[in-house]
C-alpha positions as a Markdown table, in Angstrom:
| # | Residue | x | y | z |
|---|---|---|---|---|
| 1 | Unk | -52.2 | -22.9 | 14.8 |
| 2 | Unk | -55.7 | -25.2 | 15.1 |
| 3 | Unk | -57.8 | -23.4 | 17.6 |
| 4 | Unk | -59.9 | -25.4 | 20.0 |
| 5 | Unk | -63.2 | -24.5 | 20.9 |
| 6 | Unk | -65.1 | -25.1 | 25.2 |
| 7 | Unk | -67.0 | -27.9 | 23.3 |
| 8 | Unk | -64.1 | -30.0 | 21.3 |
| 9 | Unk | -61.8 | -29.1 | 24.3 |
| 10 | Unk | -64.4 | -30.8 | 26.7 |
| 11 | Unk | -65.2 | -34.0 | 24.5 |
| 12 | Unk | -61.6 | -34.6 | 24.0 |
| 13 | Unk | -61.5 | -34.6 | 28.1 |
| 14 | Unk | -64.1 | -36.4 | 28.8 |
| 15 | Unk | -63.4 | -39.0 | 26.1 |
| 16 | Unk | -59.9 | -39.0 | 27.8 |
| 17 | Unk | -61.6 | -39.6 | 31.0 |
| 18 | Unk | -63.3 | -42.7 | 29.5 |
| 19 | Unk | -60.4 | -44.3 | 27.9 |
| 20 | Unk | -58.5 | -44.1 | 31.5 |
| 21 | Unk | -61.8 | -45.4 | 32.7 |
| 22 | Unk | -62.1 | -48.2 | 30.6 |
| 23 | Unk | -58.1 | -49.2 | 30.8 |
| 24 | Unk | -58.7 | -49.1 | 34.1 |
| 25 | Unk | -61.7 | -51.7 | 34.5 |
| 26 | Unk | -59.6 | -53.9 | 32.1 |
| 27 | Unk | -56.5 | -53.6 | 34.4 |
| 28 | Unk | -58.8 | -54.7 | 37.5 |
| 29 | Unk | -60.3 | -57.7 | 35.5 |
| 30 | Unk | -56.9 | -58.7 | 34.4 |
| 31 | Unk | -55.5 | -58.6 | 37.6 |
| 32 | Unk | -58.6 | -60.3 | 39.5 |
| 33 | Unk | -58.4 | -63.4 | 36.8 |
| 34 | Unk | -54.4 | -63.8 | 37.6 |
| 35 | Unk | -53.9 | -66.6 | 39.0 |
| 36 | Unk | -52.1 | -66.6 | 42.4 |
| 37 | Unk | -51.1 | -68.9 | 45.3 |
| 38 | Unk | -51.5 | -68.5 | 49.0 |
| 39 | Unk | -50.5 | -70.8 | 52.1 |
| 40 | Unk | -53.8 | -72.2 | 54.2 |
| 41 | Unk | -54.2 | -70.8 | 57.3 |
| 42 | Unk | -52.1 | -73.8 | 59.1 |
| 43 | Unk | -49.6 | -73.2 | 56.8 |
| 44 | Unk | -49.3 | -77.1 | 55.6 |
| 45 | Unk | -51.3 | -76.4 | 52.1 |
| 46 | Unk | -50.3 | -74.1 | 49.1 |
| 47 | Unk | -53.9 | -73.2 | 47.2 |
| 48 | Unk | -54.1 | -71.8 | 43.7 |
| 49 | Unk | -56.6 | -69.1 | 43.7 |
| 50 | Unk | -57.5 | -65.7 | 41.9 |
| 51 | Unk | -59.6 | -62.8 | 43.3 |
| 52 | Unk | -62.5 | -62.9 | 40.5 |
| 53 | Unk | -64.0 | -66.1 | 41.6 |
| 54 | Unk | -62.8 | -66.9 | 44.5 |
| 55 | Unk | -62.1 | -70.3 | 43.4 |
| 56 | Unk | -59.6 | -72.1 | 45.7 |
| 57 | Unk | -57.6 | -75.4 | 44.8 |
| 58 | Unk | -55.1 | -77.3 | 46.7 |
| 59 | Unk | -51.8 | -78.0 | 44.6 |
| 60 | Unk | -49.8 | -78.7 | 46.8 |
| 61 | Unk | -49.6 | -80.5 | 50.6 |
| 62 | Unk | -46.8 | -80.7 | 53.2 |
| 63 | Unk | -47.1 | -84.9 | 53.3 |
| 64 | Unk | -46.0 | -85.1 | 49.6 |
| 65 | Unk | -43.2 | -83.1 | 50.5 |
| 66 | Unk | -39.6 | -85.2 | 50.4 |
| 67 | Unk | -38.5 | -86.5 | 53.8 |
| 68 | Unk | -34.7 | -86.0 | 52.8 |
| 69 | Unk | -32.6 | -83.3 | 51.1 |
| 70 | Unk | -31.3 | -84.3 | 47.8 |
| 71 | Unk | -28.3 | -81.0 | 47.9 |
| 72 | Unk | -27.3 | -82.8 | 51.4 |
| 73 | Unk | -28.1 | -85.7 | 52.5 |
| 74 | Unk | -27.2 | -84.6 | 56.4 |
| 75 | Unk | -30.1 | -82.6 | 56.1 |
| 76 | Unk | -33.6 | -84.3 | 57.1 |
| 77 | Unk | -36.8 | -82.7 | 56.9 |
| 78 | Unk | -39.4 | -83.1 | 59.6 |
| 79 | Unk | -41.7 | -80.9 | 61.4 |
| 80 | Unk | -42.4 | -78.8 | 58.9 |
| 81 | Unk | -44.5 | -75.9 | 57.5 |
| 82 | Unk | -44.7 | -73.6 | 54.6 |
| 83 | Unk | -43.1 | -70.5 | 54.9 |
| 84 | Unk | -43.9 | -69.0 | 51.6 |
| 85 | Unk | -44.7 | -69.7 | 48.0 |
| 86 | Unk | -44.8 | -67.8 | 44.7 |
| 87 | Unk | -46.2 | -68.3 | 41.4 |
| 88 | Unk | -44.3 | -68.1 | 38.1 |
| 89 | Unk | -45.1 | -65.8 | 35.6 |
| 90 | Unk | -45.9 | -68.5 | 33.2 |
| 91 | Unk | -48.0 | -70.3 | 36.3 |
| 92 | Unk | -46.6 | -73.1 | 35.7 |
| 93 | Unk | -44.1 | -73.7 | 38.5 |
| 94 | Unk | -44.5 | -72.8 | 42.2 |
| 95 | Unk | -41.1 | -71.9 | 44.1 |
| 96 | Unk | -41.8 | -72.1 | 48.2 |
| 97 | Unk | -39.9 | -71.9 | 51.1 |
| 98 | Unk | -40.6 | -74.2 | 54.0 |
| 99 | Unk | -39.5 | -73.8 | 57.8 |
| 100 | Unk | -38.6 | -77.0 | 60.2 |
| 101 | Unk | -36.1 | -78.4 | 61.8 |
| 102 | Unk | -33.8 | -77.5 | 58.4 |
| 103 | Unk | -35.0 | -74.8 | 56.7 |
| 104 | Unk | -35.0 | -75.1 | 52.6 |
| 105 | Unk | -36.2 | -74.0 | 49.4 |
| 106 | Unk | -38.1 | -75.8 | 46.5 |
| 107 | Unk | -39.6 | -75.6 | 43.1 |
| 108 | Unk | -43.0 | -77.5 | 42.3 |
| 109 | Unk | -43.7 | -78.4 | 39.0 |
| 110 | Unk | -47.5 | -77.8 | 38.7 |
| 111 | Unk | -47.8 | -79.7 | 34.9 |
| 112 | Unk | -46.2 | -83.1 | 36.3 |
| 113 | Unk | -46.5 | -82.6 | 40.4 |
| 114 | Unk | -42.2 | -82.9 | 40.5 |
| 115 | Unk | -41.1 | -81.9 | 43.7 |
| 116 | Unk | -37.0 | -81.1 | 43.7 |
| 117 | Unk | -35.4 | -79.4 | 46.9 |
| 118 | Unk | -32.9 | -77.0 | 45.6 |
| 119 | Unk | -31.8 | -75.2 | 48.7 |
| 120 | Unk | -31.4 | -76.4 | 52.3 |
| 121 | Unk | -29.9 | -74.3 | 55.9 |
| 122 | Unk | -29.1 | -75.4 | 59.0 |
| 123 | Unk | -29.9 | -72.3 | 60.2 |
| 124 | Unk | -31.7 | -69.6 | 58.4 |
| 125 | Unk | -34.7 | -67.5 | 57.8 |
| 126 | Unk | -36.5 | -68.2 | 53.9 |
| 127 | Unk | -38.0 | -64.4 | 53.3 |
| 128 | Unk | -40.0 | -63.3 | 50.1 |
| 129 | Unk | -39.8 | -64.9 | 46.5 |
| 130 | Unk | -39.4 | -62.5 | 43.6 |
| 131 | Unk | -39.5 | -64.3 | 40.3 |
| 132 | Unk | -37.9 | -63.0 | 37.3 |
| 133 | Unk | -40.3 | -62.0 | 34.4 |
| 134 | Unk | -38.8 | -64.3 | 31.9 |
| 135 | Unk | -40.3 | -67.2 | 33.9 |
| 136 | Unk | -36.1 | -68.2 | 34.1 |
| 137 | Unk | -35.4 | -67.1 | 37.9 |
| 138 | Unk | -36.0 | -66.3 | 41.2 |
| 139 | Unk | -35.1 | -64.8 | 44.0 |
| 140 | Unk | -35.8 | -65.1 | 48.1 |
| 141 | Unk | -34.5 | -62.9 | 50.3 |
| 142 | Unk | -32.1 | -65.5 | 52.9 |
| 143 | Unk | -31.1 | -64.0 | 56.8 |
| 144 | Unk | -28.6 | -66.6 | 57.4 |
| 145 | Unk | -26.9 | -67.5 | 61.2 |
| 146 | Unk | -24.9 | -64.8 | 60.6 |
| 147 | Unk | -27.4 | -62.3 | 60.9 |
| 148 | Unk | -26.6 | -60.6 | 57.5 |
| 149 | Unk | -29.3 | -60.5 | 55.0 |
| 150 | Unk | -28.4 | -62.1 | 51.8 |
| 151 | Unk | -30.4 | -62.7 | 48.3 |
| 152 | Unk | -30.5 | -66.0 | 46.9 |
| 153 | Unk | -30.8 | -66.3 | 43.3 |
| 154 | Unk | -32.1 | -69.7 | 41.8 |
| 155 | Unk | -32.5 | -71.2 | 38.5 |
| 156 | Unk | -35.5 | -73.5 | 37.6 |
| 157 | Unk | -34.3 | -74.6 | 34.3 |
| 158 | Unk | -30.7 | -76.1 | 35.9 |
| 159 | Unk | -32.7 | -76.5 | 39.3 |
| 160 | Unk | -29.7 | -75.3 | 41.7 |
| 161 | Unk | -28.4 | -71.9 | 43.0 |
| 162 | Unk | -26.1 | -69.9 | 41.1 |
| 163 | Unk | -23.7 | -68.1 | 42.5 |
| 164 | Unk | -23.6 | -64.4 | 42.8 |
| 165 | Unk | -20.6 | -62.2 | 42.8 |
| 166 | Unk | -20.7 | -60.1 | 45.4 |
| 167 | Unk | -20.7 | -63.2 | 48.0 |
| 168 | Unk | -16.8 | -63.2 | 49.5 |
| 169 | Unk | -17.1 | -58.8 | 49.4 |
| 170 | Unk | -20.5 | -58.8 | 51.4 |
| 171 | Unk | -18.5 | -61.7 | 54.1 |
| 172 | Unk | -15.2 | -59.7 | 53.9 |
| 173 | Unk | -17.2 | -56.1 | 54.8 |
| 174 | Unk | -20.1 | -57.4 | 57.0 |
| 175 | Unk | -22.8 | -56.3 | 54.4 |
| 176 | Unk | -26.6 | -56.6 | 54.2 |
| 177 | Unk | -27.9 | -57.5 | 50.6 |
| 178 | Unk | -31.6 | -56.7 | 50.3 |
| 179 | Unk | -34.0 | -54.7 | 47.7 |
| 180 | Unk | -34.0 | -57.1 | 44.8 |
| 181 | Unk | -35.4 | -55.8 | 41.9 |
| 182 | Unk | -35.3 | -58.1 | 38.0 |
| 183 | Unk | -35.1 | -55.7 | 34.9 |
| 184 | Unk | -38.2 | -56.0 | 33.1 |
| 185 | Unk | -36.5 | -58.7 | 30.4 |
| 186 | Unk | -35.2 | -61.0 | 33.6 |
| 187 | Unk | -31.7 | -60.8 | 32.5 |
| 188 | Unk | -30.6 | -58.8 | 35.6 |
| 189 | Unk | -30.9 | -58.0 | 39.1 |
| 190 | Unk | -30.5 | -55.3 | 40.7 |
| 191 | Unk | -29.6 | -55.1 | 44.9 |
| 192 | Unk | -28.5 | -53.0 | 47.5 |
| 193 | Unk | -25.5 | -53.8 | 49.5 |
| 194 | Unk | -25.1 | -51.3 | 52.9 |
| 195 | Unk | -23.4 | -51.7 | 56.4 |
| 196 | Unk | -26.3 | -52.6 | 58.9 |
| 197 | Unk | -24.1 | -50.6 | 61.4 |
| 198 | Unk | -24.4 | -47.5 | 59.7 |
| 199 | Unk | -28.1 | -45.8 | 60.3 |
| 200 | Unk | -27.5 | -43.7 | 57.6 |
| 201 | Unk | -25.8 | -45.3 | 55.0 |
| 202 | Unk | -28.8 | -46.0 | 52.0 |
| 203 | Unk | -26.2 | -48.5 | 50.3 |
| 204 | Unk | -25.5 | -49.0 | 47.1 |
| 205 | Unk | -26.9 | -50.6 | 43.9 |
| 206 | Unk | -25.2 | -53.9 | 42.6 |
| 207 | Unk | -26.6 | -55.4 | 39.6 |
| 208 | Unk | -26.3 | -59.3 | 38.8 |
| 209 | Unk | -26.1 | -61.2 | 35.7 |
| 210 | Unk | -27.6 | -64.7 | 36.0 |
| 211 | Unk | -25.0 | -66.9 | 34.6 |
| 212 | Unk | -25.7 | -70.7 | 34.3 |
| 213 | Unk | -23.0 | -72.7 | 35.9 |
């Protein structure tokens, strides 16, 4: 057995102490240089910005949003603001959510400024984006006129939504889908389905496989 003396004992915790240290700093610098994007205060710009610099830029602006949805053409878009946007792993594309009189989803391509609506309601509440680590997916958290939270997944490569499995069980049973978690590879997604009804009932986990239609 090696025996450890007060003095080796304390450099190894103190040099322990520094190497946490140091990670540590590294971790805040990383983080502070990251990139991210936030709506202006009016809600009708999305600005790239990172908390080292402070550096803000606009990329994006309501007005050079499409005045028509592409998935259906019924659908007009007017009167509208940002409701949120998110940033891609890779920072190259910005998926957003935008409230009017149709509320809808789309991606921004931040390399060649393409606009594509992938998503439109008649009547529904855009929540938070969650993008998938592989750069592949996201997802938003949808309450619908039904008043049953959903999760919409969406792919940027094939620009549409996919469809998930548990949709006609969470309509036949009255179920909230919320929680949505990606694996750290982006292959999955994990939810929780429960019965809003029920105070007590935590739900349980579904996980989804992202499966290009």
């Amino acid at each position: 057995m090696v025996k450890i003396n007060e003095t080796q004992a304390a450099f190894i915790g103190i040099s322990t102490l520094l190497l946490l240290f140091f990670g540590f700093l590294g971790y805040v610098a990383y983080i502070g240089h990251t990139p991210v994007v936030i709506l202006s205060q009016d809600k009708k710009s999305v600005i790239l910005t990172n908390h080292f610099d402070k550096t803000r830029k606009e990329i994006l602006n309501i007005t050079k949003l499409p005045k028509k949805s592409t998935v259906d053409p019924d659908f007009g878009f007017s009167n509208h603001t940002f409701n949120d946007a998110s940033l891609s792993p890779q920072h190259d594309f910005v998926a957003f959510s935008v409230h009017g009189v149709h509320d809808w989803i789309g991606l921004y391509n931040i390399k060649n400024e393409d606009i594509t609506d992938i998503d439109s309601f008649s009547v529904a509440i855009p929540g938070n984006i969650l993008w998938s680590p592989n750069n592949r997916f996201f997802a938003i958290e949808i309450l619908p006129a039904s008043g049953y939270k959903t999760i919409g997944i969406y792919d940027i490569k094939l620009k549409k939504a996919l469809e998930t499995p548990y949709e006609q069980r969470v309509a036949q049973e009255q179920l909230d889908v919320t929680k949505p978690q990606w694996s750290r590879d982006g292959s999955t997604l994990s939810v929780i389905l429960s019965d809003p009804s029920t105070f007590f009932n935590r739900g349980k986990h579904y996980t989804i496989i992202p499966i290009e239609k």
